[in-house]
DSSP file (Angstrom, degrees, kcal/mol; ACC not computed):
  #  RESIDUE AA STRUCTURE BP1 BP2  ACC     N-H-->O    O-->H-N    N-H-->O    O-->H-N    TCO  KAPPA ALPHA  PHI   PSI    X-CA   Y-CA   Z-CA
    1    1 A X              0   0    0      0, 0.0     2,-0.5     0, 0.0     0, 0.0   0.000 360.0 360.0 360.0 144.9   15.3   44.6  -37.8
    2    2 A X        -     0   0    0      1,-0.0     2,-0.6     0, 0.0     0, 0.0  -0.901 360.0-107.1-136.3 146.8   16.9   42.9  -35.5
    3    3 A X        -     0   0    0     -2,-0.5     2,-0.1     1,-0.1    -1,-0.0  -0.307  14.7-158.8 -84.5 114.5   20.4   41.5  -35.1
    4    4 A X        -     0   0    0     -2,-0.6     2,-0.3     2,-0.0    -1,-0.1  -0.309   9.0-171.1 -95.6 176.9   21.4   38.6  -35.2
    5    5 A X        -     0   0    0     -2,-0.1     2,-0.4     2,-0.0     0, 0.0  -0.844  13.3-145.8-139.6 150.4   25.0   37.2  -33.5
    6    6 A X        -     0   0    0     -2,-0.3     2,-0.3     2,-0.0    -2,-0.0  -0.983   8.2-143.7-122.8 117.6   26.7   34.1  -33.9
    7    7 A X        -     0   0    0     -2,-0.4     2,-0.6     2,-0.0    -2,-0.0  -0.638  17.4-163.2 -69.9 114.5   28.7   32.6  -31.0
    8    8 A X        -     0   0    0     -2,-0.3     2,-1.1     1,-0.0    -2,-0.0  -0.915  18.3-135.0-120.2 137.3   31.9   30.7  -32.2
    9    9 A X        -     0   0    0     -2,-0.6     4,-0.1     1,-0.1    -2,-0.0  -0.740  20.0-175.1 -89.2  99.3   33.4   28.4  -29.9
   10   10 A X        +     0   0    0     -2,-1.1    -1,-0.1     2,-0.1     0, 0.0   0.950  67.9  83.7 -63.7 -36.6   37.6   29.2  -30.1
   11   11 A X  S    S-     0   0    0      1,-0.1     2,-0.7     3,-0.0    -2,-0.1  -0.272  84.1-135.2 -62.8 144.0   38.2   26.0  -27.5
   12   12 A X        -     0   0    0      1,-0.0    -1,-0.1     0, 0.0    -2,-0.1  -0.796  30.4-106.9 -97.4 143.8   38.2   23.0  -29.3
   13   13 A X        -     0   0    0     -2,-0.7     2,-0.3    -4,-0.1    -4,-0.0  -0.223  38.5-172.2 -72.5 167.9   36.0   20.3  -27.3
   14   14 A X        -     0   0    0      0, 0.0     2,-0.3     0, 0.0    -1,-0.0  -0.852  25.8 -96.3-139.5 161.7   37.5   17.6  -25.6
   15   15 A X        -     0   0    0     -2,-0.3     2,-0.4     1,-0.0    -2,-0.0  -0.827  33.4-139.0 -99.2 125.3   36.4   14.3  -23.7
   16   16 A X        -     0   0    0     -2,-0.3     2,-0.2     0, 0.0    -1,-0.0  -0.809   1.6-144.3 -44.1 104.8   36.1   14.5  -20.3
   17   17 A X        -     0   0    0     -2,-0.4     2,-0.3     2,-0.0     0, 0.0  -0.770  23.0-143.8 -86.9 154.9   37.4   11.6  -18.0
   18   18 A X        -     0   0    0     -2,-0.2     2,-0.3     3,-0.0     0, 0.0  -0.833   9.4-141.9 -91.3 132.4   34.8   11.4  -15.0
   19   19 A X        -     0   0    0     -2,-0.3     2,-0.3     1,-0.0    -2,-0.0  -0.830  22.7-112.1-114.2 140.8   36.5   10.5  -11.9
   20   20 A X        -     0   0    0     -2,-0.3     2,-0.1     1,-0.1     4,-0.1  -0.601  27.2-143.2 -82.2 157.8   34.6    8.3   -9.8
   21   21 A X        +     0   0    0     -2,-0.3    -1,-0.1     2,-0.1     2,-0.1  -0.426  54.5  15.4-111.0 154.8   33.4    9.5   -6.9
   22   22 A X  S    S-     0   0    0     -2,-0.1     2,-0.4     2,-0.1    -2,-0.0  -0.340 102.1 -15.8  99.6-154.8   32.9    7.7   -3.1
   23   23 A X        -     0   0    0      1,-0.1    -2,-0.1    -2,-0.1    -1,-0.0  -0.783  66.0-123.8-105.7 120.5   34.9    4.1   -1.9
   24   24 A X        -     0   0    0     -2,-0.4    -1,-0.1    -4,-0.1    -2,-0.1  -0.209  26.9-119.4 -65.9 151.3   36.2    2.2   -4.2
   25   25 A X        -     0   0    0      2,-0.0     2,-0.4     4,-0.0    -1,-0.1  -0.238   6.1-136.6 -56.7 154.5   35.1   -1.8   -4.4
   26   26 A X        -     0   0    0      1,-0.1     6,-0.2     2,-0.0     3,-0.2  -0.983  13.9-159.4-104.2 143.6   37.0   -4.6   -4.1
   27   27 A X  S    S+     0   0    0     -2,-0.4    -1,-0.1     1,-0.2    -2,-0.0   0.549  89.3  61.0-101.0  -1.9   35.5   -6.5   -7.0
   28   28 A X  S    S+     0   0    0     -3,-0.1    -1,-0.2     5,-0.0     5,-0.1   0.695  82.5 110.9 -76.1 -21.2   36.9   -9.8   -5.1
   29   29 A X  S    S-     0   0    0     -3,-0.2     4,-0.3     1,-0.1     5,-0.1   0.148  80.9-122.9 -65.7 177.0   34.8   -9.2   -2.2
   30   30 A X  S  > S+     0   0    0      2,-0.1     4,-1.4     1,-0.1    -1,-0.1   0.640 114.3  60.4 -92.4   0.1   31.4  -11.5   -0.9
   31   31 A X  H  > S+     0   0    0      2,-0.2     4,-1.2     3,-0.1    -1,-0.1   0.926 111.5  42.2 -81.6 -65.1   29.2   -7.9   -1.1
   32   32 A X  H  > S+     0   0    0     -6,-0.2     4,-0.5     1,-0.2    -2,-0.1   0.573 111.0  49.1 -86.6  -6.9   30.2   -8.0   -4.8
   33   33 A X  H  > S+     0   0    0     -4,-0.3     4,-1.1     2,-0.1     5,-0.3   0.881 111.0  57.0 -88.4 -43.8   29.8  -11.8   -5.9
   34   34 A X  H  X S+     0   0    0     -4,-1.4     4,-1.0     1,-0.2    -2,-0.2   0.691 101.4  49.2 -81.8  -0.2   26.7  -11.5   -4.4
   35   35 A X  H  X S+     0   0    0     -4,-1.2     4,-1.1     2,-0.1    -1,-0.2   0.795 112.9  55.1 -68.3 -45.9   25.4   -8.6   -6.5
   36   36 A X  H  < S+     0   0    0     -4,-0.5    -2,-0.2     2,-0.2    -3,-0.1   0.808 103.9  44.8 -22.8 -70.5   26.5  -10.4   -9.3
   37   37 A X  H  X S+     0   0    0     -4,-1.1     4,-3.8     2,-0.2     5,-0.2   0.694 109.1  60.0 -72.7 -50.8   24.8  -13.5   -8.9
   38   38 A X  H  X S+     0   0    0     -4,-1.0     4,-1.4    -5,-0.3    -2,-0.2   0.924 112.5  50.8 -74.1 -16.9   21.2  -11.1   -8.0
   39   39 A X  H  X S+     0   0    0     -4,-1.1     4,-1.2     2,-0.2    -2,-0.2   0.681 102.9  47.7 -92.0   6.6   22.0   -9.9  -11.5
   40   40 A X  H  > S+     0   0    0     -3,-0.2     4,-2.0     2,-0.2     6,-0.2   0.690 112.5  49.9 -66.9 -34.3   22.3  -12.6  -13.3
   41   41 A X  H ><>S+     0   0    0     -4,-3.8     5,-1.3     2,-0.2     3,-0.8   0.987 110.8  52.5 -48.0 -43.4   19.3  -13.9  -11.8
   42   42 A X  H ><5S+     0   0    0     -4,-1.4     3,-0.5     1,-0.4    -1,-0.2   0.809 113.9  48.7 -74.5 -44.2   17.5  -10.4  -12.7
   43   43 A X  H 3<5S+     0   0    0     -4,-1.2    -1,-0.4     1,-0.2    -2,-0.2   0.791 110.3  42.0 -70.6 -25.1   18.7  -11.0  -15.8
   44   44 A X  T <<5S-     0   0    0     -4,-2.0    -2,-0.3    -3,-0.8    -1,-0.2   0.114 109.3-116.0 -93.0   0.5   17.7  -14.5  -16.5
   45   45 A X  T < 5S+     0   0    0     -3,-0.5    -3,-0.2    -4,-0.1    -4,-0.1   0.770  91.5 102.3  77.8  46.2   14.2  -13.8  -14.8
   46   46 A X      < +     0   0    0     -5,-1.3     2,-0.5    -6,-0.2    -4,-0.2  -0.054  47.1 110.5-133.6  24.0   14.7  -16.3  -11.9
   47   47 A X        -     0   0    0     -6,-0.3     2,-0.5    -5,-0.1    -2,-0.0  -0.885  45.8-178.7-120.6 138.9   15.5  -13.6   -9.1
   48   48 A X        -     0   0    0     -2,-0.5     2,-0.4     2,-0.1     4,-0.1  -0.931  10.8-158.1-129.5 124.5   12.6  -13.4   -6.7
   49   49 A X        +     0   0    0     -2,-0.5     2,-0.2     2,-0.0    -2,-0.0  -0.759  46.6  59.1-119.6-179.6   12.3  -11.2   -3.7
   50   50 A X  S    S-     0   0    0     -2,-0.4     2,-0.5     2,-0.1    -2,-0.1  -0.634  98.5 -56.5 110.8 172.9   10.2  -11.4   -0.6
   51   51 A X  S    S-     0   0    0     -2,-0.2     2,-0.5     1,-0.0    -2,-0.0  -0.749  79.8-102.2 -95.5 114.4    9.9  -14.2    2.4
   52   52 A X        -     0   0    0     -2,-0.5     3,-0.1     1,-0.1    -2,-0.1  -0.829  27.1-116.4 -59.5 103.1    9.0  -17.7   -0.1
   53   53 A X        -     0   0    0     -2,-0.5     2,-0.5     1,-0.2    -1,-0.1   0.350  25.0-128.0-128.0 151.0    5.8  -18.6   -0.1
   54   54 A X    >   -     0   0    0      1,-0.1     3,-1.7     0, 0.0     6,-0.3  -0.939  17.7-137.4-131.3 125.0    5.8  -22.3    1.6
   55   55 A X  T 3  S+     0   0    0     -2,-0.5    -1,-0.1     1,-0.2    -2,-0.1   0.829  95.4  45.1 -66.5 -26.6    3.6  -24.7   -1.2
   56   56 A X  T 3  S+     0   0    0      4,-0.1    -1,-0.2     5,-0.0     2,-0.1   0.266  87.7 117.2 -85.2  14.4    1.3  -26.8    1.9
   57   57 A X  S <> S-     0   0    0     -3,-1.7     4,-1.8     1,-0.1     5,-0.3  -0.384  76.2-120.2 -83.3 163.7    0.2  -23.9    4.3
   58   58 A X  H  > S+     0   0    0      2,-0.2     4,-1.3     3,-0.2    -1,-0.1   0.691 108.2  62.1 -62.8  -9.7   -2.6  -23.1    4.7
   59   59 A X  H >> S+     0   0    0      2,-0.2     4,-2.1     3,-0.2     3,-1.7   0.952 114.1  49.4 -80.6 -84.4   -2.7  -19.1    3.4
   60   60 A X  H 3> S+     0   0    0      1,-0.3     4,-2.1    -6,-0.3     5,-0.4   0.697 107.0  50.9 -54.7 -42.1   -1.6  -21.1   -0.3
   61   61 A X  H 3X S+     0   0    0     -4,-1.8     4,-1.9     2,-0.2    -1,-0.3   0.932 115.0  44.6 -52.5 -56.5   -4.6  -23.7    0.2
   62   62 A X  H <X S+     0   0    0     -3,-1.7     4,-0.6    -4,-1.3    -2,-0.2   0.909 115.4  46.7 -51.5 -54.6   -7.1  -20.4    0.8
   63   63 A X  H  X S+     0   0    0     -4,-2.1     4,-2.2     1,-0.3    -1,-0.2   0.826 112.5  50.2 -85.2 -20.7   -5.6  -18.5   -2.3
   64   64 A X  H  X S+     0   0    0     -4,-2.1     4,-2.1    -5,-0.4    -1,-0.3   0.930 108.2  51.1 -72.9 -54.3   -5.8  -21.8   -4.6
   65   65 A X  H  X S+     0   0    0     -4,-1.9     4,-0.8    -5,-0.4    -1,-0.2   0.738 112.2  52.8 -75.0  -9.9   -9.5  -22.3   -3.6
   66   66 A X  H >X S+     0   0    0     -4,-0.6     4,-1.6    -5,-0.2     3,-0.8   0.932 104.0  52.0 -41.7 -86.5   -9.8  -18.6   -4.6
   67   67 A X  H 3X S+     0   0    0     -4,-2.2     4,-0.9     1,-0.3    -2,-0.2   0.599 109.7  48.7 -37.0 -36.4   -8.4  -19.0   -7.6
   68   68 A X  H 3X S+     0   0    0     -4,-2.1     4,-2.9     3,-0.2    -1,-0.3   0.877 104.0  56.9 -75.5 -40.2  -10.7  -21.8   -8.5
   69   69 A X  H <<>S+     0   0    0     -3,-0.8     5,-1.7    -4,-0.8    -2,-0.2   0.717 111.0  46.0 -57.8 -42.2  -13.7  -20.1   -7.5
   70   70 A X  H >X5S+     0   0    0     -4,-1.6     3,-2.8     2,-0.2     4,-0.6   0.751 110.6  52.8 -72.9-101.9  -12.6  -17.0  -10.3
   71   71 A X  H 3<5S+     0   0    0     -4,-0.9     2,-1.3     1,-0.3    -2,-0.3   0.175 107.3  53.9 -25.5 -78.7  -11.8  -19.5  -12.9
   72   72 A X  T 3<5S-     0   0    0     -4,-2.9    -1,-0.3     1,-0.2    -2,-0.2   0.332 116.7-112.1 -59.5   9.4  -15.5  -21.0  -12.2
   73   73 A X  T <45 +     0   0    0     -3,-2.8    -1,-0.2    -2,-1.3    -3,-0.2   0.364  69.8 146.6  95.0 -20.1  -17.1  -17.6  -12.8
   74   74 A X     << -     0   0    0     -5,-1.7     2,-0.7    -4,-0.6    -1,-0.3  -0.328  51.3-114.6 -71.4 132.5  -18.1  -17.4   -9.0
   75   75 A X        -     0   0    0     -2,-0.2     2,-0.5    -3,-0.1    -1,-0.1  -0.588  23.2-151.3 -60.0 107.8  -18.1  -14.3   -7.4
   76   76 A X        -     0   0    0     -2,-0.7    -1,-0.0   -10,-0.0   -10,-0.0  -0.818   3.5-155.3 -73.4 104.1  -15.7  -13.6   -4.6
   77   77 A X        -     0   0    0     -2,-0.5     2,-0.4     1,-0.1     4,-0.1  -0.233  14.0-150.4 -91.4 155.2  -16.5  -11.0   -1.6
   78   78 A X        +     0   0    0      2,-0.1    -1,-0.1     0, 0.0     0, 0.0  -0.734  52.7   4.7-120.2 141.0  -13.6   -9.6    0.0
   79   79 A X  S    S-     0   0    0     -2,-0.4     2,-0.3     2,-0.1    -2,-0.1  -0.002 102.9 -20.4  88.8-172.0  -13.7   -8.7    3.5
   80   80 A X  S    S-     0   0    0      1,-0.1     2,-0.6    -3,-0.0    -2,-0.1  -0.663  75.5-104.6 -72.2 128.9  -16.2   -8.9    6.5
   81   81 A X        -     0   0    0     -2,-0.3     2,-0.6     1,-0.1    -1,-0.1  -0.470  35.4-113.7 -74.3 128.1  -19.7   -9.4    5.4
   82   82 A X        -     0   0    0     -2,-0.6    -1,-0.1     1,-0.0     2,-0.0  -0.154  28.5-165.2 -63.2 105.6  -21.8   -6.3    5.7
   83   83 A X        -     0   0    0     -2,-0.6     2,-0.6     1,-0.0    -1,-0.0  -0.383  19.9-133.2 -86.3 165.0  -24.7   -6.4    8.3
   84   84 A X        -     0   0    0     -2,-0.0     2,-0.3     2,-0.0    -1,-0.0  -0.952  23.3-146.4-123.4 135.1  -27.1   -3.8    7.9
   85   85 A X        -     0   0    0     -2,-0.6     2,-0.8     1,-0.1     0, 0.0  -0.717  12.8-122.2-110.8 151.2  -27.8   -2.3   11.5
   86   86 A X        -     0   0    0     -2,-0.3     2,-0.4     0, 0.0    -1,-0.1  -0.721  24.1-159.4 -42.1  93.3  -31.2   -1.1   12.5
   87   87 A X        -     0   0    0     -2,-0.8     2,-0.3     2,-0.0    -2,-0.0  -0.841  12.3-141.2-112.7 153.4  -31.6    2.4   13.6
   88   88 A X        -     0   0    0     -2,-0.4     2,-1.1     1,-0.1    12,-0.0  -0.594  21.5-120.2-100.1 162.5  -34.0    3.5   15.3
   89   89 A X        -     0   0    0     -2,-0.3    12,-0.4     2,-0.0     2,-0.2  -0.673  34.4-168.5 -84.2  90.7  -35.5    7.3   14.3
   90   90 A X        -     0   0    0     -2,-1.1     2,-0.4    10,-0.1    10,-0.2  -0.492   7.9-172.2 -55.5 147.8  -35.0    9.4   17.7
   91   91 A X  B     -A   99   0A   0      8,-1.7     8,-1.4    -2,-0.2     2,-1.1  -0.958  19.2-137.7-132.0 151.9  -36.8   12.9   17.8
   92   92 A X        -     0   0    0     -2,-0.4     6,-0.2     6,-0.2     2,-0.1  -0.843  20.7-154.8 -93.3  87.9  -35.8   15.0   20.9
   93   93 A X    >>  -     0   0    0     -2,-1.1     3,-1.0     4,-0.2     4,-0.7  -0.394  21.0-106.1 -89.6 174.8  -38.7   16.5   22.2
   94   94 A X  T 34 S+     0   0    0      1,-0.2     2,-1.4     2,-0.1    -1,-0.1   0.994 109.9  55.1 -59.9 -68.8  -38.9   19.9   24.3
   95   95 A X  T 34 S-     0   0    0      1,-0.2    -1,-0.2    -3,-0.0    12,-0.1   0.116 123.4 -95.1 -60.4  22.6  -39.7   18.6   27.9
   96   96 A X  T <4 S+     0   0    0     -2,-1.4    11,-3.6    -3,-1.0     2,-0.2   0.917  88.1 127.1  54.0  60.9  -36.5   16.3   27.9
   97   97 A X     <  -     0   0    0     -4,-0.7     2,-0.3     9,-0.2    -1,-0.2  -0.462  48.8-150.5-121.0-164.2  -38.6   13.0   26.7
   98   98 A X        -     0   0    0     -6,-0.2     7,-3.4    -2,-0.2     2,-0.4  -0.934   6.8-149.4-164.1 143.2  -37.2   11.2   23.6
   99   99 A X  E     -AB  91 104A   0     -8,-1.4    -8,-1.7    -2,-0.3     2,-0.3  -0.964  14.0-176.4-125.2 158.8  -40.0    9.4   21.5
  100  100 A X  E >  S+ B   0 103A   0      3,-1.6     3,-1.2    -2,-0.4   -10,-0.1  -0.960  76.9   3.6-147.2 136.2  -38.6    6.3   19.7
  101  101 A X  T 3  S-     0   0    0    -12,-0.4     3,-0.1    -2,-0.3   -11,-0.1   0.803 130.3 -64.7  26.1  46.7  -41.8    4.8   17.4
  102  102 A X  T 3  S+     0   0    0      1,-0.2     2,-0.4     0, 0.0    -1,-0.3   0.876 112.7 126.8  85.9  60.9  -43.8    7.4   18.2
  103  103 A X  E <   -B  100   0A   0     -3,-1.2    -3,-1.6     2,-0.1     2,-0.5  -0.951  55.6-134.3-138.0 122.2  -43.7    6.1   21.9
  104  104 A X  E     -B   99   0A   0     -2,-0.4     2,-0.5    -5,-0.2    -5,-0.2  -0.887  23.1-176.0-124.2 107.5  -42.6    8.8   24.4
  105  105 A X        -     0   0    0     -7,-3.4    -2,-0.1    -2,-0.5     2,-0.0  -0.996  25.4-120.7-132.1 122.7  -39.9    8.0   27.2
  106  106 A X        -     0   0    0     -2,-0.5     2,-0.5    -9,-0.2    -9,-0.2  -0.266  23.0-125.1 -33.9 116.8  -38.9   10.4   29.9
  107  107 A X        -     0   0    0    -11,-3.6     2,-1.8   -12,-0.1    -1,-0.1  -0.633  23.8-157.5 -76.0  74.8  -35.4   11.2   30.1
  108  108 A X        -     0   0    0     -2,-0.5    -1,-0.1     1,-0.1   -11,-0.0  -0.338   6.1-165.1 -11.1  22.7  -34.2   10.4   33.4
  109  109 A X        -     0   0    0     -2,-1.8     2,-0.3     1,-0.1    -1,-0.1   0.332  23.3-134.9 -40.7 143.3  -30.7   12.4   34.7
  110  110 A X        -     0   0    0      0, 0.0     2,-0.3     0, 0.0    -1,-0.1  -0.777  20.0-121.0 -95.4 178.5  -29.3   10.6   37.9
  111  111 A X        -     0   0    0     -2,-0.3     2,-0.3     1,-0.0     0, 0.0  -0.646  22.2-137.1 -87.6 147.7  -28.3   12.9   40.6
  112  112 A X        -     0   0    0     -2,-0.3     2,-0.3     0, 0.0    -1,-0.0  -0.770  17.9-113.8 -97.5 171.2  -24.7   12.9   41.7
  113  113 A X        -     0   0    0     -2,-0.3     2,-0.5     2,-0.0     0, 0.0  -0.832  29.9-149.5 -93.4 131.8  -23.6   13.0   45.4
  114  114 A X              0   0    0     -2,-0.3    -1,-0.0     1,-0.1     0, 0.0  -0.881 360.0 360.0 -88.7 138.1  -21.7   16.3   45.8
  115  115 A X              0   0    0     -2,-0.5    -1,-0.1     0, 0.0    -2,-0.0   0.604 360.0 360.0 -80.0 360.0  -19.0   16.0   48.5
């Protein structure tokens, strides 16, 4: 069998004040109106961050004609269009040739000048 124990707590509990920690604010300051102000925005769904997109540039003209292009169902490519390169099949052959379409060209080392 095994025994069990009950723990009684003699202290009775009590509420802890939390002291704050670090340097205090001045709640008067311009630091603190304008923290304010970005939450009311944040709250009122009007606070935007980032650099503001300027409505006649050209980047907005690009992303609009985009836009249109999905809404009309057309497919849009992203990126550089992919070219598709031609390689040609080397073989290495023994006697330092190289055949390229079954055409066989002598590999050529130049000499160098030794000083």
């Amino acid at each position: 069998m095994k025994k069990e124990t009950a723990i009684e707590l003699s202290a009775p509990a009590t509420a802890v004040e939390a002291k704050k920690s670090g340097r205090p604010a001045n709640p008067n300051s311009k630091r603190q109106a304008t923290l304010a102000a970005r939450e009311a925005a944040k709250a009122a769904g009007t606070f935007k961050k980032g650099r503001p997109s300027v409505a006649g540039s050209k980047r907005q003209a690009v992303l609009a004609a985009r836009a249109e292009k999905i809404a009309a169902g057309i497919e849009v490519k992203r990126g550089r269009p992919k070219i598709e390169k031609v390689v040609e099949d080397l073989v290495t052959l023994e006697r330092g040739e190289v055949e390229v379409d079954n055409l066989i060209i002598p590999i050529v080392k130049s000499k160098s000048k030794k000083k």
